[in-house]
N, C-alpha and C positions, 0 to 999 in steps of 0.2 A: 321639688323638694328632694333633694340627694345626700348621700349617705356624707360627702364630705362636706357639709355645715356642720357637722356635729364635731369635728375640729375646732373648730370656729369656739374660741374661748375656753375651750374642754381643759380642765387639768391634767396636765401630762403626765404620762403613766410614771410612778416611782414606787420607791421600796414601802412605801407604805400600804400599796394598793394588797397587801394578801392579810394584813395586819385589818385593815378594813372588811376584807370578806369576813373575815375570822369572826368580826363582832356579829355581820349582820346572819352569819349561820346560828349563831348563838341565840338570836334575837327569835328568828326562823323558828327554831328550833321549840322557843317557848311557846311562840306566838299560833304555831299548827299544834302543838301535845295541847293545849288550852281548849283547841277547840274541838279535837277526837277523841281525848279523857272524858267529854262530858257526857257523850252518847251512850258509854256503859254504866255512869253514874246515876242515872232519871231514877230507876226504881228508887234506888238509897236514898236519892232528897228528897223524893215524893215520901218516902216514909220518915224519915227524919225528920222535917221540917211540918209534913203533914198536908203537904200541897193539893193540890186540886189538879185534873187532869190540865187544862186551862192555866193554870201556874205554871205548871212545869213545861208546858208548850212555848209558853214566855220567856222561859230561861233559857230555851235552845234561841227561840227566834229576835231577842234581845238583843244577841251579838251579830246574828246575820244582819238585822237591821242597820244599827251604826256601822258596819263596817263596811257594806256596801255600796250605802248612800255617800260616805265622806274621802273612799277613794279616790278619787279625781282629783276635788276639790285639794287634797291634802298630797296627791301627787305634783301640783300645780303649785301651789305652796312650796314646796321643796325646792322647786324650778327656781321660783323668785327668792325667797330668803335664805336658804342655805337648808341641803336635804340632812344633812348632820346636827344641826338643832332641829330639824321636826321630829328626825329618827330619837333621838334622846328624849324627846316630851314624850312622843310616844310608847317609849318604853318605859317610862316614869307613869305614867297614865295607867298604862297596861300591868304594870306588877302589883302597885297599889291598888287597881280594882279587884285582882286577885286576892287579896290580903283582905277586903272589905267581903268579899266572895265569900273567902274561908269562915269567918266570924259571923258573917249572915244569920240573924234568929230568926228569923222571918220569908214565907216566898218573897214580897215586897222587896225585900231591901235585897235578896240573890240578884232579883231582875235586873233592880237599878244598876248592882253590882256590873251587872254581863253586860246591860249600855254601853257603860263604861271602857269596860274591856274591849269591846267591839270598837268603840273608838278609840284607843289606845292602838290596837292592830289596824285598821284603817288607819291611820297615818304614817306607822311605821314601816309596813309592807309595799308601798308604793316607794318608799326612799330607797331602798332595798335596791331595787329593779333601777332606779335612776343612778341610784351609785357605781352597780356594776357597769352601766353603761358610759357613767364618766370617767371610770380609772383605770377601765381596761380595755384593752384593742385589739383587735386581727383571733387570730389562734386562743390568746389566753381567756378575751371575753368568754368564747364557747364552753372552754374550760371553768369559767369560774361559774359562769349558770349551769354549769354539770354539776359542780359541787354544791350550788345553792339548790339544785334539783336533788341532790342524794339526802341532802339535808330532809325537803320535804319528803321523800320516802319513809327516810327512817323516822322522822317525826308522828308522819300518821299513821306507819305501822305499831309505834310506840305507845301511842296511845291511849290505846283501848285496852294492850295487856295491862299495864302501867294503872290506868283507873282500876280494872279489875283488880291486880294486887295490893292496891292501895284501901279498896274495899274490903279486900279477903282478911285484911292484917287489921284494918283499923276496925272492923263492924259494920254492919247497915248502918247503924244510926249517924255512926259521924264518920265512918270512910271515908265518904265523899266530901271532906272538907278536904282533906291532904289533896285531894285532884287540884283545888286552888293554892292550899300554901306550897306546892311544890315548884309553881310559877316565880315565886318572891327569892329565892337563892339563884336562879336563872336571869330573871331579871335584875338582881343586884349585880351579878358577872359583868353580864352585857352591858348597863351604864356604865360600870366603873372603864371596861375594857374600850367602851367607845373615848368617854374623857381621856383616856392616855393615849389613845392610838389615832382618834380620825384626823385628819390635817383641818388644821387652824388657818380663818377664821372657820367657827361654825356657823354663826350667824353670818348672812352674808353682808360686808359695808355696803351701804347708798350709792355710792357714786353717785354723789349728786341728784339722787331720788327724791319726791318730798314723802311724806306718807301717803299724798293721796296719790301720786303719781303710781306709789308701788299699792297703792290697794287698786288703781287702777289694773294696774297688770293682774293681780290678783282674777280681776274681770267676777265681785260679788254677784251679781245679778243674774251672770254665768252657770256661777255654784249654785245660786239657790233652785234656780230652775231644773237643773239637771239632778239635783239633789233629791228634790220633789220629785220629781216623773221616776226615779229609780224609784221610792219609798213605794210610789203609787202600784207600782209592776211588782215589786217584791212581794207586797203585804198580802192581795189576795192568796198567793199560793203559797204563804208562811202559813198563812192562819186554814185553809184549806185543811189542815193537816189535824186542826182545832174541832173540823166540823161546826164552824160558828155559821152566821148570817150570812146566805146567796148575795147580800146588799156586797158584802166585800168586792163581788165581779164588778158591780160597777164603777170600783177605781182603774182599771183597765181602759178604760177609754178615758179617764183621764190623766193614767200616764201615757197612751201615746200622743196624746193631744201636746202636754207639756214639755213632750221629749221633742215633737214637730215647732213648737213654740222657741223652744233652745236650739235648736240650731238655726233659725233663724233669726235671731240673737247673736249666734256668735259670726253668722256671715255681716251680720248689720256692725255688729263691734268693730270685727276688722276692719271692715270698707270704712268707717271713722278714724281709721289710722290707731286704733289702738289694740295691744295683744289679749286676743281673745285668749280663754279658759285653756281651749281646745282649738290646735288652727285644725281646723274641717279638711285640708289639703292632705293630710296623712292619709285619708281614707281614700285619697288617687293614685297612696301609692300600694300598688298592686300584694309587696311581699306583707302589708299592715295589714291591709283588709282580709287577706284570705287569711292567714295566720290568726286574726282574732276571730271570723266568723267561725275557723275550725275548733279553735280552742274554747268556744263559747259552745257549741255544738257537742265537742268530747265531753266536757264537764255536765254539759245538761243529762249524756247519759251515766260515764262512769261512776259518780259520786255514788248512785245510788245504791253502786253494788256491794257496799258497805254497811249500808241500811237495810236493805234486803238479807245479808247473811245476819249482820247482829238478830234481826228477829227470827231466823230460819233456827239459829244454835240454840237460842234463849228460850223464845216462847215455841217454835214447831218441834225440839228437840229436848229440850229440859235442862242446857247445858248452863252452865253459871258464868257469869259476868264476865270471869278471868281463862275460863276455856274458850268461850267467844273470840277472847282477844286473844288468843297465843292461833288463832286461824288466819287471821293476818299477816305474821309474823315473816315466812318466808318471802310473802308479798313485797313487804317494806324493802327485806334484804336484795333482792332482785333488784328494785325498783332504783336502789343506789346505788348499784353497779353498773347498772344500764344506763342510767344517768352521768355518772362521770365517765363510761366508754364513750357516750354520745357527745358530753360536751367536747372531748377530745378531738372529734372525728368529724360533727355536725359540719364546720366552715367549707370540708373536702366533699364530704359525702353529699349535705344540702338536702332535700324533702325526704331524701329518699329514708332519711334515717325516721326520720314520721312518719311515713307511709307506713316503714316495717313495723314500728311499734305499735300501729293501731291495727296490723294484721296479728300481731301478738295477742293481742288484747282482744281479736274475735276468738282466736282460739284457744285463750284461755277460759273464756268464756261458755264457748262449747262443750268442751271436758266438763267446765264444773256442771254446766248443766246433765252432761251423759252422768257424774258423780251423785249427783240429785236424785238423778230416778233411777240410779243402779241399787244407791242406800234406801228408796222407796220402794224396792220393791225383795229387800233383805239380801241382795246380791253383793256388796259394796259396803265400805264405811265410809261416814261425813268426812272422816279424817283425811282422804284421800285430797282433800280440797283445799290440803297445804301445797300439792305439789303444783296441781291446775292454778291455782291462783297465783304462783309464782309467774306462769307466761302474762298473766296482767301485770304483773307488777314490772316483768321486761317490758314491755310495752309501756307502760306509765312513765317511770325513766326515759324511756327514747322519743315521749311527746313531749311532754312538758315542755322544759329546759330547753331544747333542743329547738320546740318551737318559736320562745320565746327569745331567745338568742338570732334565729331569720327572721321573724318579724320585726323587731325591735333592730333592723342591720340599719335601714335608710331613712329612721326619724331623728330631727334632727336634736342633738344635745337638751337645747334651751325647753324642749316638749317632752323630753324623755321621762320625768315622773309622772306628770299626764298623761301621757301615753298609756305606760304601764299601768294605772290608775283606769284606763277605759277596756285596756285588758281583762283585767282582774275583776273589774264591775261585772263586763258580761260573762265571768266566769262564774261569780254568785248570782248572778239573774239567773244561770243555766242552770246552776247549782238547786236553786229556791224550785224555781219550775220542775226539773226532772224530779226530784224527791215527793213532789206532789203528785204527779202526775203518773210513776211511774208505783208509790207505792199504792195510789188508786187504782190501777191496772191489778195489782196484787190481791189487794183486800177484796174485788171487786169476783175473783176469781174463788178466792179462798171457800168462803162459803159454798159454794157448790163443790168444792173438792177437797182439795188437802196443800198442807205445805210445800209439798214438792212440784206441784204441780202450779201455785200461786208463785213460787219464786222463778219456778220455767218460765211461767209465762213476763212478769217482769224483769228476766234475762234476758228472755228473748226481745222485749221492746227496746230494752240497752241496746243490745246486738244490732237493731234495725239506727240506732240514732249514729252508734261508730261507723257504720256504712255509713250514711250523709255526712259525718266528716270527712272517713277515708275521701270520699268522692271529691270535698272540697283540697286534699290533700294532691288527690292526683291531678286533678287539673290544672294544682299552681305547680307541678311539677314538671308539667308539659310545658307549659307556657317557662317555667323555667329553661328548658332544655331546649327552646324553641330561640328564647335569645341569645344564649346563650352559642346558639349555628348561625345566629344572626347575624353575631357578631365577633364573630370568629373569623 
């Protein structure tokens, strides 16, 4: 499987191709603030609505759910019928759930709402990645997932302050509706901008397909399994978080049971001569594998440094919802500069620009932790932890994008929403697991100590997971440089 199949039928780059980024940064752009708005929001719906500890766990873990399980599936989808009508249902999905979101009288009907939404971003976010991969080539691809990477900075630096203000201005009781109707004028943009600009057809014609032919390639059986076994891995450590029922560990063995069931499924599919969900051959090629096991490994640590400050400002410190979030703020800024320096320079440069960002990102890490126990011990202010969390946010910019642009170089076109879709799966599976695991390391420390000392220590577990990336970094970097005298 080599980088030149994905010729092979590709739309050739034209003047439309920036006119299309455009929408899908827009899209981006709703579809991360949707989901970082919410985290400073919990207290406000818990009291507004009247929730239950357990309700409002559900509103976080609603949208992780659908949008993890339907990744794949709906990157695969795009593959077969055309990624420009899934990207549009799904933005249509996704702005309307927010609207349902905003009007919500009830925990019940918020949940259903974030379902929703989660599925609306699950289908749209994998086109996303297939599109840049169809309309752009060489130098500009790198470029254009720089930009779709500054997007996601500023998106999730945005949205924590953004829910705080939105808070500060509207009230406890109903602040937290504007987190969702704010999604509906972003969402109207981005449809309308897609219908005028993406290239025609959206839907993709038949050629001579019947429907069962193309539900064949679809490969359901595929989806549902693979579907399953993510739900199964997700849910223990969503709900973890709930403190609900030990029984939940018991879906662990039976998602890897199911995930071992599905790929032996789609070896069986293909050996039948027909296109499996996922062709399994991706994963022999070297720049896929190591690129995804890294960026599944990043994610399982950094997400939670997120998590970890919001509680550190809020509840260790007495800071309000909107002070919380303007402590991210430099982070984001960094993070999208870094990001389009990287996309620029990623194709020349190659690992080494991921290497340095995740050297970035320990040492951002470090300061905020020395910033931690300078302000514990009255030497220091928290405040200092805009300037340290800026080297994260250098570093964030120079993995991301950067990585997904060399991994995503030798799969081929017709896989490319799947792909990206298996991507982004293990980045919510590392996502769901690290926030569990890492704010249990916290709470577990807490009690015997104090805040600074409970966020130390769940810093420091981050710090240890970026090392088992860097590691998986450098050694595709060797092995990069190794063929590269190879064949020289």
């Amino acid at each position: 499987m080599r980088s030149g199949h994905e010729a092979r039928g590709a739309a050739e780059p034209g003047p439309d191709r920036w006119r299309v980024l455009a929408v899908l940064l827009v899209a981006v752009f709703m579809s991360l603030v949707g989901v970082s708005i919410v985290n400073v929001g919990l207290p406000s719906i818990q009291q507004g609505l009247g929730a239950s500890q357990a309700q409002i766990q559900w509103v976080l873990s609603g949208y992780a759910l659908t949008f993890g399980v339907v990744l794949v599936a709906a990157g695969r989808a795009g593959d077969i019928f055309g990624r420009g009508f899934l990207f549009i249902l799904g933005v249509v999905i996704f702005t309307l759930a927010s609207l349902a979101a905003g009007f919500a009288g009830d925990p019940v009907v918020l949940t259903v709402a974030r379902f929703v939404q989660g599925l609306g971003s699950g289908l749209l976010n994998p086109q996303g990645v297939g599109m840049i991969q169809q309309y752009f080539r060489g130098p500009e691809r790198g470029r254009a997932f720089g930009m779709f990477g500054s997007m996601v900075g500023i998106s999730v630096g945005v949205g924590p302050l953004l829910g705080g203000l939105l808070i500060h201005l509207g009230g406890t009781a109903d602040g937290w509706r504007w987190m969702f109707f704010v999604n509906v004028p972003v969402g109207l943009l981005a449809l309308a901008l897609a219908l005028a600009w993406f290239p025609r057809p959206l839907l993709k014609p038949p050629r001579g397909r019947t429907a069962g032919k193309a539900l064949s390639e679809l490969d359901p059986v595929g989806a549902l399994l693979l579907g399953l076994a993510v739900l199964a891995l997700l849910l223990p450590f969503i709900e973890a978080r709930a403190a609900v029922s030990a029984w939940w560990w018991a879906l662990l063995p039976v998602g890897a049971a199911l995930l071992l069931v599905w790929v032996r499924w789609e070896r069986r599919y293909k050996a039948g001569g027909h296109s499996p969900m996922v062709d399994l051959a991706i994963f022999r090629v070297r720049s896929f594998s190591s690129g995804s096991t890294l960026i599944g490994l990043y994610f399982l640590g950094v997400t939670s440094v997120w998590v970890l400050l919001a509680l550190y400002m809020q509840q260790g410190l007495g800071h309000t919802a909107l002070e919380s979030g303007l402590i991210g703020l430099p982070n984001a800024l960094a993070s999208a500069l870094a990001a389009n320096w990287a996309g620029r320079h990623v194709l020349r440069l190659g690992r080494k620009v991921v290497v340095g960002g995740m050297l970035s990102v320990l040492l951002g890490l470090a300061l905020s932790v020395l910033v931690i126990e300078l302000q514990d011990h009255g030497i220091g202010s928290e405040w200092w932890l805009l300037a340290t969390l800026a080297f994260v946010g250098l570093g964030q910019g120079a993995v991301v994008s950067p990585n997904q642009t060399l991994t995503l170089a030798e799969v081929p076109l017709e896989y490319a929403g799947s792909s990206g879709g298996i991507m982004q799966t293990g980045q919510r599976i590392g996502t769901s697991i690290g926030i569990a695991v890492i704010t249990a390391v916290s709470f577990t420390v807490l009690p015997r100590s104090d805040w600074a000392q409970a966020i130390t220590a769940g810093f420091g577990l981050i710090g240890l997971i970026i090392l088992c990336a860097l590691a998986v970094g450098v050694v595709d970097l060797r092995h990069r440089r190794r063929d590269s005298t190879g064949t020289a």
